[in-house]
C-alpha positions in Angstrom: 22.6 -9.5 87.7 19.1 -9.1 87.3 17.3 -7.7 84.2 13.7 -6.4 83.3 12.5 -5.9 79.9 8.9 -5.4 78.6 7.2 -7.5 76.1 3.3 -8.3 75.5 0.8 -11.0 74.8 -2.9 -10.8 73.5 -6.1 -11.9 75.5 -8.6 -11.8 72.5 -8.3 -8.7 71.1 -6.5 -7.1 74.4 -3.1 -7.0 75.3 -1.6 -8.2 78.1 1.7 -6.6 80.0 4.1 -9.0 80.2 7.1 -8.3 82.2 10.6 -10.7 81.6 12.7 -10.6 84.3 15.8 -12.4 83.1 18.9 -13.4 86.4 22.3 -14.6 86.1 24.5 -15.9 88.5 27.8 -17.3 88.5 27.3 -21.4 88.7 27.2 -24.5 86.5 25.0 -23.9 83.4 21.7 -24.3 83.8 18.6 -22.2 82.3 15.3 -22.0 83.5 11.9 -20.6 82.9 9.2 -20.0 85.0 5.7 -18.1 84.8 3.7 -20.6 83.1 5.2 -20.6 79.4 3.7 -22.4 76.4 5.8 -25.0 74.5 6.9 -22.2 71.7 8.2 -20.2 75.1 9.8 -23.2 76.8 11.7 -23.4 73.1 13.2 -20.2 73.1 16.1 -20.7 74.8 17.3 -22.9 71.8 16.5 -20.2 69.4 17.8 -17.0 71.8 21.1 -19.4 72.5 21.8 -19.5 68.5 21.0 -16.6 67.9 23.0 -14.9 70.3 25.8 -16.9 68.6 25.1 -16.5 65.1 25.3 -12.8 65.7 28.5 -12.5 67.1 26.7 -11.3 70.6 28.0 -12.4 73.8 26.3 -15.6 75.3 25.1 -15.6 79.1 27.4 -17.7 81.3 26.3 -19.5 84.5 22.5 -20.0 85.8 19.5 -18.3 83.9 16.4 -17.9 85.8 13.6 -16.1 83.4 10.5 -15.2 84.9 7.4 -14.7 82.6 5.1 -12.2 84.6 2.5 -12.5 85.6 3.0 -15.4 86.8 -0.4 -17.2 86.7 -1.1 -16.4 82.9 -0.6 -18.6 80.5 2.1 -17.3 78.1 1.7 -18.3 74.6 3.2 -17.8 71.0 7.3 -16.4 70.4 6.9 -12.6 71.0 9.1 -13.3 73.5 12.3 -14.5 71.4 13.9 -10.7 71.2 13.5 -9.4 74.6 14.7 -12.4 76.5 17.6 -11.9 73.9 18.1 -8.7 75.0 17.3 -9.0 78.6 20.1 -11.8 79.0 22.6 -9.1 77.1 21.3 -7.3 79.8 21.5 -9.2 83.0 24.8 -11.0 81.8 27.0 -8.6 80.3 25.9 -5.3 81.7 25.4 -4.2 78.3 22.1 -2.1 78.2 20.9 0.2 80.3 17.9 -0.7 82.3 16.2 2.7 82.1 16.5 2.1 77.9 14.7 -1.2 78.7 12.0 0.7 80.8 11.0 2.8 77.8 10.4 0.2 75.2 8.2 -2.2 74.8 9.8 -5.1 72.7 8.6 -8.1 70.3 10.2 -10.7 68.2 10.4 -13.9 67.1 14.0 -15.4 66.7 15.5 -17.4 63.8 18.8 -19.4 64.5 20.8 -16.6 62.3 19.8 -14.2 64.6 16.8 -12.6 61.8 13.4 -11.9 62.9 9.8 -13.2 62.0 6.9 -11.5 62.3 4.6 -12.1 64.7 0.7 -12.0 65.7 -1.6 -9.3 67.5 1.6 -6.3 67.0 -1.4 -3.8 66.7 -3.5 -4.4 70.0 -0.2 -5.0 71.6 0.6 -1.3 70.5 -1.9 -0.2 71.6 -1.6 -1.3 74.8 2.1 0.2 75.0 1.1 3.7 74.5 -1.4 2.8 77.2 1.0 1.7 79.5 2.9 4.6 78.7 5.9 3.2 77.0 7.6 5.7 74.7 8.3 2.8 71.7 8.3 -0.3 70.3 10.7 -2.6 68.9 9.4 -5.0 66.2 10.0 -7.0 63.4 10.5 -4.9 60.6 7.8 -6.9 58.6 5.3 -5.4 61.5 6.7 -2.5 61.4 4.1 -0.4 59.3 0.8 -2.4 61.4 2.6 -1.0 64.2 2.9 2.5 63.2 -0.8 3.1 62.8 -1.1 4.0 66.4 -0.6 7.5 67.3 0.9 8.9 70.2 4.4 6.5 70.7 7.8 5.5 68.4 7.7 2.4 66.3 11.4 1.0 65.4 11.5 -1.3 63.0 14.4 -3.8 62.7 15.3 -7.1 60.6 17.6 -8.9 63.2 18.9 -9.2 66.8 21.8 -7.0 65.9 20.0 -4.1 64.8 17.9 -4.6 67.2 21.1 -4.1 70.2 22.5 -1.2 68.4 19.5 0.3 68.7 19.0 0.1 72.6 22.6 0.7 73.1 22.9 3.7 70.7 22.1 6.4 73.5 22.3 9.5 71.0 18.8 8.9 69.4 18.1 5.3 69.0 17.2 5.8 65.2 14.2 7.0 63.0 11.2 5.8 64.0 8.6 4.3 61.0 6.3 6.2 59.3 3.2 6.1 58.2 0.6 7.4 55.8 -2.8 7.0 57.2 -4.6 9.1 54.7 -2.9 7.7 51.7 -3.8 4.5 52.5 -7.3 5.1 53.3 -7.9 7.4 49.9 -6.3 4.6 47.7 -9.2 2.0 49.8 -11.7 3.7 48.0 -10.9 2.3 44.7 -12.3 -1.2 44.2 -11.8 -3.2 41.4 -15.5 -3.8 40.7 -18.5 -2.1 40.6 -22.2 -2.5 40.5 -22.1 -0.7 36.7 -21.0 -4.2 35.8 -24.2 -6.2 36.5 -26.7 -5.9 33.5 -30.4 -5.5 34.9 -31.5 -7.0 38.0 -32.6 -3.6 39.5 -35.3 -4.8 42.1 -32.3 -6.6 43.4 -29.7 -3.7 43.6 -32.5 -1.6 45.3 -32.6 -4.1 47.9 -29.1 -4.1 48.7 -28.8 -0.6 48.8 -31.4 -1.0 52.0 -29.4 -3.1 53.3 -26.4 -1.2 52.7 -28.1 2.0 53.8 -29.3 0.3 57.7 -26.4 -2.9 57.7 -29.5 -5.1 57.3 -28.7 -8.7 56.6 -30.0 -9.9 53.3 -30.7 -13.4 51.8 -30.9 -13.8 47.5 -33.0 -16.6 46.3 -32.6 -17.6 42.8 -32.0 -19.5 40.1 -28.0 -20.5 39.4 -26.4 -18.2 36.9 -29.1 -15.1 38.0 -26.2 -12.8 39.6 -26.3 -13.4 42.9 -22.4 -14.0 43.6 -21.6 -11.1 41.6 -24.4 -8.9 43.4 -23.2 -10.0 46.7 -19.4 -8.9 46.0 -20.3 -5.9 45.1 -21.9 -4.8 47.7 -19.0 -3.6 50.0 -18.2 -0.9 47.0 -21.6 1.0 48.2 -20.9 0.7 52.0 -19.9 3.6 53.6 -16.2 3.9 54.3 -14.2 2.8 57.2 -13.9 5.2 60.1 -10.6 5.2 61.5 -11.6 4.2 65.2 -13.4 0.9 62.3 -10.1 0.3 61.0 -8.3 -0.4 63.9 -10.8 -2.4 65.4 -11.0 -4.6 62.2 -7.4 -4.4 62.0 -6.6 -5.8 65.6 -8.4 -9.0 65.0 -6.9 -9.3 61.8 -3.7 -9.1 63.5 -4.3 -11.4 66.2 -5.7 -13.8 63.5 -2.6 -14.0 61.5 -4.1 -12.4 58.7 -2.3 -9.3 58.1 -0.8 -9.8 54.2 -1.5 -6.5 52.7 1.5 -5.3 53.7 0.0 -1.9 54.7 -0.2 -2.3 58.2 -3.7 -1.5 58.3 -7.5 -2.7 56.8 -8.9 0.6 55.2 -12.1 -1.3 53.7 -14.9 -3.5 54.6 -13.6 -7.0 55.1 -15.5 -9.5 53.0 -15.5 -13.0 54.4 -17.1 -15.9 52.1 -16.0 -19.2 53.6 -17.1 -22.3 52.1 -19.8 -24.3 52.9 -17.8 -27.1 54.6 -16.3 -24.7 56.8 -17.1 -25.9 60.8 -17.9 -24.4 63.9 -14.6 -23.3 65.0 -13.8 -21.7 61.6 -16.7 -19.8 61.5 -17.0 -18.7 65.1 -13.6 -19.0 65.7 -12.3 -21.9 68.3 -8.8 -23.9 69.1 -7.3 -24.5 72.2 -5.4 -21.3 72.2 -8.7 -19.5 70.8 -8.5 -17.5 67.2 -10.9 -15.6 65.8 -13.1 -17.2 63.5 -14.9 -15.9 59.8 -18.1 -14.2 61.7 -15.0 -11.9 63.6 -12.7 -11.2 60.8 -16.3 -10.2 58.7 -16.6 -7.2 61.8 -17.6 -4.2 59.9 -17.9 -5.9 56.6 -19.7 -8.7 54.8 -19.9 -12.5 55.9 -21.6 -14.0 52.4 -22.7 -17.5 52.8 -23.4 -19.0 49.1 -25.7 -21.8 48.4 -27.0 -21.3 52.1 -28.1 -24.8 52.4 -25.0 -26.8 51.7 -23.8 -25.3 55.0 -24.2 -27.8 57.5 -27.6 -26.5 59.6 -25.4 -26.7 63.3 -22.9 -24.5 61.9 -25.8 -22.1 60.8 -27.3 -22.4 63.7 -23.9 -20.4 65.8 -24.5 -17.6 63.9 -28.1 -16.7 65.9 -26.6 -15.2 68.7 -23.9 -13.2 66.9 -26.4 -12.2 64.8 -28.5 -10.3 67.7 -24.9 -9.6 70.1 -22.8 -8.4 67.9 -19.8 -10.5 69.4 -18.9 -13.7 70.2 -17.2 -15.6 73.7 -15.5 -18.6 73.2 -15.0 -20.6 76.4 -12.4 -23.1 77.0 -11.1 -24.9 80.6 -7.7 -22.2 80.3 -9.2 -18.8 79.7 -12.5 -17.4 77.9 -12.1 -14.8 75.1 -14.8 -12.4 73.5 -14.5 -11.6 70.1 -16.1 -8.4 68.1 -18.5 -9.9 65.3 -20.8 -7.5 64.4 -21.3 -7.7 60.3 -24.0 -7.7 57.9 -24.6 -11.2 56.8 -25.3 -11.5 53.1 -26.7 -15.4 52.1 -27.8 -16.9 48.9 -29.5 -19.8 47.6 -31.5 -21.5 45.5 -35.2 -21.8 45.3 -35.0 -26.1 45.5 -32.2 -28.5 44.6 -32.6 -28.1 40.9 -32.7 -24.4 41.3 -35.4 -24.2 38.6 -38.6 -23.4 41.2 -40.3 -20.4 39.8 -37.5 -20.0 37.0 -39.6 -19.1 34.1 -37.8 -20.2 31.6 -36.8 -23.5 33.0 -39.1 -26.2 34.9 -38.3 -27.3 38.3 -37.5 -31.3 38.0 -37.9 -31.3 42.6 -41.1 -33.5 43.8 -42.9 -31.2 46.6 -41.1 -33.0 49.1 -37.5 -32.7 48.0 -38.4 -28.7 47.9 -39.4 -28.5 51.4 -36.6 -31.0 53.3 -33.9 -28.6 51.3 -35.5 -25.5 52.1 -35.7 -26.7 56.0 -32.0 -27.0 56.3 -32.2 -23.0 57.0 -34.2 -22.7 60.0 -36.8 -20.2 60.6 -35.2 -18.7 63.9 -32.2 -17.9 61.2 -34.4 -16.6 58.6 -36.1 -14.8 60.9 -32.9 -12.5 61.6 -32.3 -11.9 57.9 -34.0 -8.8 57.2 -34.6 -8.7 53.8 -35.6 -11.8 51.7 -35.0 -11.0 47.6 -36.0 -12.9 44.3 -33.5 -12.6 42.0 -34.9 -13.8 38.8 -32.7 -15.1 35.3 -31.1 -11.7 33.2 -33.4 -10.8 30.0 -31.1 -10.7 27.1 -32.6 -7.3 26.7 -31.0 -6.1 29.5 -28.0 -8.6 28.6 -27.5 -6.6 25.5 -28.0 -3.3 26.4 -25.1 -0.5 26.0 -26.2 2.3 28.0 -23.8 1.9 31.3 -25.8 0.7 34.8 -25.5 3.0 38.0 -21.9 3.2 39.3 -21.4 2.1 42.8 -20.1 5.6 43.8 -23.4 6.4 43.0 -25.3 4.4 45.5 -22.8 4.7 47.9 -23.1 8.3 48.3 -27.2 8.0 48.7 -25.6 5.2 51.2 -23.6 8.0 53.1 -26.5 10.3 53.2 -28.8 7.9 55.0 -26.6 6.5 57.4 -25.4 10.0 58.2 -29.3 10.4 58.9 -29.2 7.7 61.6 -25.9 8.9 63.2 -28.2 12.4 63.6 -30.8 10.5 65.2 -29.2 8.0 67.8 -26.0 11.1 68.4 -28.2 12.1 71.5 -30.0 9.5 72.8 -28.3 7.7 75.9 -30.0 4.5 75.2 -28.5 4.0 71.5 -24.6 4.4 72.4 -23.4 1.5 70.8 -26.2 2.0 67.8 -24.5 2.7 64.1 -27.4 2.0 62.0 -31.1 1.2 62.0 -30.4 -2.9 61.7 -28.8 -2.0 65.5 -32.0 -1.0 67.1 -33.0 -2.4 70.0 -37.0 -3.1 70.4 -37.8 -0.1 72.9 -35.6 2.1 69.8 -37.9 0.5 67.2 -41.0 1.7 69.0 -39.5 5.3 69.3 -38.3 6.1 66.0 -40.4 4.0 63.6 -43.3 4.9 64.3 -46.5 4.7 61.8 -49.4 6.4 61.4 -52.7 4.9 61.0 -52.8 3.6 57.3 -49.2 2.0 58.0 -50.9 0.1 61.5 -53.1 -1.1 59.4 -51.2 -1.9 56.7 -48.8 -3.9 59.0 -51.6 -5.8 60.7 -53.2 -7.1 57.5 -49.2 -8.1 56.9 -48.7 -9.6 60.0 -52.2 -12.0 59.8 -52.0 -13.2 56.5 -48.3 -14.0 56.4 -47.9 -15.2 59.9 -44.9 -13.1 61.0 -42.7 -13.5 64.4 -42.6 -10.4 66.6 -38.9 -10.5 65.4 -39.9 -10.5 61.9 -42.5 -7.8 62.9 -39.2 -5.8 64.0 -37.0 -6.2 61.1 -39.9 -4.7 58.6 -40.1 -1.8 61.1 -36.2 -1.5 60.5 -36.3 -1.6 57.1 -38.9 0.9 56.6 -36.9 2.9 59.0 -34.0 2.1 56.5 -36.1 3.0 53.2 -37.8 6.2 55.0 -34.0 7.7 55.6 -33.2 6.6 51.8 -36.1 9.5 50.6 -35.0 11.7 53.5 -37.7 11.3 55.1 -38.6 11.7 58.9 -41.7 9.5 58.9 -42.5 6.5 57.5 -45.1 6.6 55.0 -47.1 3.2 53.9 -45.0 3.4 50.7 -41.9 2.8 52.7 -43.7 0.1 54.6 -44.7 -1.6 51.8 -41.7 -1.9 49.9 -39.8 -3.2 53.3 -42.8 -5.8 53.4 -42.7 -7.0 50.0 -38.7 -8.1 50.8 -40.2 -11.0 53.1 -40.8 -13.2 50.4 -39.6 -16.1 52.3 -42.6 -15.4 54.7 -45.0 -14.4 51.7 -44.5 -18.0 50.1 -44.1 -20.1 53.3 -40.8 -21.4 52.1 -39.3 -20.6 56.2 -38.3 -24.1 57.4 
């Protein structure tokens, strides 16, 4: 008899259809699969054949042909464990309708006792079920709530093989599918456990975040060590606006292909906030491997990548980040397939003024000849720098401000003037066909620069003197034209006055003291 059961498999962040065909014949016993399977696939015979034992299930008799279409795809990973199981139960035994089989989409990964592990990419694979048309799903249990995020089709959750062929056999209803609370989740994502009332002082600096916040600049903190910047920088996803829904799932699908899914809820309500260490390579920050995985830049999408202590990370690993930086998404090419990731994040960086980290402390001297100063400054590039928009001081705490009782601005605080100025740049790119993909001012494409930033005369001016004194690239010249945009929308304001463009000017101070490498 011959057998078809539906199953799935993940292309980047896309799934893949992937249709078992499972045919048994009377003969000597022999099992074979076909359709270009991995070595985890190849395997699952072992693990269906136990199984299938373990759980007190009839086992196939004769020859097994399984087909893995299509046929010319490389199939990887064991999603595939459960509804070969079933599909042999099927083809075999008679013992599940086919038109059950047709309905369902099915994933799992085997143990020898017949349980089931979870397994990667359930949500995009969803996702592409209800696309497909499918009325349900059949996973793990453990996936069960990732899975039941998506609208619009059944999720059945079940711990083993067994509860897994009562459900397709039991014709009367085929149990309760999972549910799910969406806006639970996403109202109890709104409480963080920090905040920015926690950081004495250091107000130049929160100002400057809450640009970046407002446009999803990228900002770099240069300062002595023990000046805040760590704490700053993990604080600023509490005054980011929250995650959409369409945001979550997107965030939540790489997540899911990556393996990372341990919340337990099924779905990433806030900003992710990425800070790999500074020995971390190529592949783990832009993602790599034969079978390619996202890397940090992807699972940062729609949050925060912080790099600290900027130049301990070696300068070719730095270097990758360029063209996410401008894309928004990376491709990662290998001889078997070529995947494209989303990556589109607001880097955050720190670093230190010069090895010691004394330079221009002024309560400490700096101990770093000139030339130890400028070979550790030059290990961040000045095409890099040059995509950071905004370039901050961060200065040593007074113990004034150490000591003082009166309670900083709450995050909730900034966030909401946060809201209000990126709801003012969703006004102003809502209608313009050229700005589709554009979510903020840090998005901006040049010809969208010269349309909506626009100065009058005392700001042309203003800018040129900038521009001839410090030496800026026509990229750099861009990014202050952002940030004014950013500060402008911050005062609710439709122009840009030469207030605003001073103040995004002054956060060059990279450029100001010639310290770009």
């Amino acid at each position: 008899m011959l057998s078809r059961v539906w199953s799935s498999a993940v292309h980047g962040v896309d799934a893949l259809p992937i249709e078992i065909e499972a045919h048994v014949e009377p003969g000597l016993p022999e099992w074979m699969v076909v359709g270009l399977p991995s070595g985890a696939v190849r395997e699952s015979k072992d693990r269906v054949w136990a199984a299938l034992k373990n759980s007190g299930l009839p086992k196939p008799k004769g020859q097994i042909t399984v087909n893995l279409a299509p046929a010319d795809v490389r199939k990887e990973g064991s999603a595939f464990d459960l509804p070969l199981a079933l599909g042999l139960l099927a083809a075999s035994h008679g013992l599940i309708e086919q038109d059950v089989l047709d309905e369902l989409m099915i994933l799992g990964e085997l143990s020898l006792d017949g349980s089931l592990r979870p397994v990667r990419g359930v949500l995009p694979m969803v996702v592409g079920a209800r696309n497909e048309g499918k009325r349900g799903v059949v996973v793990p249990a453990v996936n069960a709530s990732e899975a039941a995020v998506v609208d619009g089709i059944d999720t059945y959750g079940v711990e083993n093989l067994m509860d897994a062929f009562t459900l397709v056999t039991d014709l009367s209803g085929r149990g309760t599918p999972h549910q799910h609370n969406l806006k639970e989740l996403f109202d109890e994502a709104r409480s963080y456990p920090v905040d920015f009332a926690d950081v004495r002082g250091q107000q130049h600096v929160k100002r400057a975040l809450e640009v970046a916040a407002a446009g999803g600049h990228n900002a770099l903190m240069i300062g002595p060590p023990g000046s805040g910047k760590t704490m700053l920088a993990r604080r600023i996803s509490t005054i980011l606006p929250p995650l959409t829904t369409d945001e979550a799932l997107e965030t939540t699908k790489i997540h899911s292909v990556g393996g990372r899914l341990t919340n337990g809820k099924g779905l990433i309500a806030t900003r992710p906030f990425r800070a790999p260490h500074h020995t971390i390579s190529n592949a783990g920050l832009c993602g790599g491997g034969s079978n390619p995985m996202p890397g940090e830049i992807s699972l940062a999408h729609n949050g925060v990548l912080f790099l600290d202590e900027l130049p301990e990370f070696d300068r070719a690993v730095l270097e990758v980040l360029r063209q996410p930086l401008e894309e928004g998404d990376v491709t990662i090419a290998r001889a078997s397939m070529t995947v494209n990731y989303p990556a589109r994040f607001m880097l955050v960086a720190s670093m230190n003024p010069c090895p010691c980290g004394h330079l221009n402390d002024p309560g400490r001297a700096c101990i770093c000849a000139p030339g130890q100063v400028q070979r550790y400054l030059a290990k961040v590039s000045g095409p890099l720098l040059d995509r950071i928009d905004l370039h901050v001081e961060v200065a040593p705490v007074p113990f004034d401000d150490l000591n003082k009782r009166a309670p900083a601005e709450a995050s909730l605080s900034v966030r909401q003037r946060v809201v209000a100025a990126r709801e003012m740049q969703a006004a102003r790119f809502k209608d313009d066909p050229k700005a589709k993909s554009v979510h903020a001012n840090a998005q901006m494409s040049s010809p969208l620069v010269r349309k909506y930033c626009e100065l009058d005369e005392a700001g042309q001016l203003l800018i040129k003197t900038a521009l001839v004194r410090l030496g800026l690239s026509a990229r750099a010249y861009d990014r202050i034209l952002k940030v004014a945009r950013t500060i402008a929308d911050l005062a609710a304001s439709d122009k840009i006055s030469p207030e605003h463009l001073a103040e995004a000017i002054q956060y060059r101070s990279l450029d100001r003291s010639g310290w770009a490498g």
